[in-house]
C-alpha positions, 0 to 999 in steps of 0.5 A, a space after each residue: 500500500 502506498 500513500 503519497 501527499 505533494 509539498 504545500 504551497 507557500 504563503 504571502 502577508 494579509 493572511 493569504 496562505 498556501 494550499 495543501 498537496 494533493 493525496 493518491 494512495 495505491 494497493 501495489 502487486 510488488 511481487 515483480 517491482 524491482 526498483 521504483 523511483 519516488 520523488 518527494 515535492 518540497 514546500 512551496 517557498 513563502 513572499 511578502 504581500 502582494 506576490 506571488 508565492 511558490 507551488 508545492 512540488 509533486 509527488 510520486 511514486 514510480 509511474 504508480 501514483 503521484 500527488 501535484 503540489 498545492 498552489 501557493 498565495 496568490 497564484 489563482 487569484 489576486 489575494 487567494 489562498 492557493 487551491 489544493 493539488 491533486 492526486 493521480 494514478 491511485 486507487 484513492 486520489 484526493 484534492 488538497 485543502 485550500 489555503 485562507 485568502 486575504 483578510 484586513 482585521 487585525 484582531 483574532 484572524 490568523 493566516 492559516 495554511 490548507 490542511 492535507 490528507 494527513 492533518 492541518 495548515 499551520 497557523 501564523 502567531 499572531 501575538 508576536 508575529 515571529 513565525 508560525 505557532 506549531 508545524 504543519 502537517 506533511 503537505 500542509 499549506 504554509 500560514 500567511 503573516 499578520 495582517 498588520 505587517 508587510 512580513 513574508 508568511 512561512 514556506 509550505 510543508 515537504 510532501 512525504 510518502 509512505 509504504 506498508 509492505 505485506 507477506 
């Protein structure tokens, strides 16, 4: 059984966060795999308001499955979140979370990356705006910055793939 998720997208500042990698999950007939070559997408990387923030890298395994990286801030639409990636090729193939778009407020609001299959987005710490409160999940989006800063937000989290083998 194979389970694959793709690298988050990154974020931007005014809370536009990055969306999640896709997931594709897979049952393998292994008895005549030989080798397979598994790439594992990286975290799309983080911008400053009003730019465009990086994609999440692709994930695969083999020619089997793969999962695209989520979007990262604003590369679908002006002041969006990113949309999810996709997975392709599996049995099980699923969209990523979306990330949080643009919000003005200052109060309790808090940038918050797209959650993947394996958990949620991380979310920007708001009360002292040094980064992000807690990790991501693997292919999580990365949280957009403070409302009230010009700051970059944070990179989106690595893909990661996982195998169970049977006898």
């Amino acid at each position: 059984i194979v389970k694959l998720v793709g690298g988050g997208g990154g974020a931007a500042g005014y809370a536009e966060s990055g969306g999640a990698g896709g997931y594709s999950e897979m049952i393998v007939n292994s008895t005549a795999v030989t080798s397979v070559t598994v790439t594992v997408g990286g975290g799309g990387g983080a911008v400053a308001y009003y730019a465009g923030a990086g994609n999440g890298g692709t994930t695969s395994f083999g020619s089997y499955c793969s999962a695209t990286g989520g979007f990262g801030a604003n590369q679908n639409y002006n002041h969006s979140g990113g949309a999810g990636g996709t997975g392709s090729g599996g049995n099980v193939n699923l969209q990523g979370g979306g990330g949080q778009g643009h919000v003005n407020s200052v109060g309790s609001h808090q940038g918050r990356g797209g959650g993947s299959y394996f958990g949620g987005g991380a979310a920007w710490n708001r009360s002292t705006n040094t980064g992000i409160i807690g990790p991501g999940a693997k292919g999580a989006g990365g949280p957009g910055s403070n409302t009230d800063t010009g700051a970059a937000g944070a990179a989106g989290e690595t893909g990661m793939v996982v195998v169970y083998t049977y006898k």
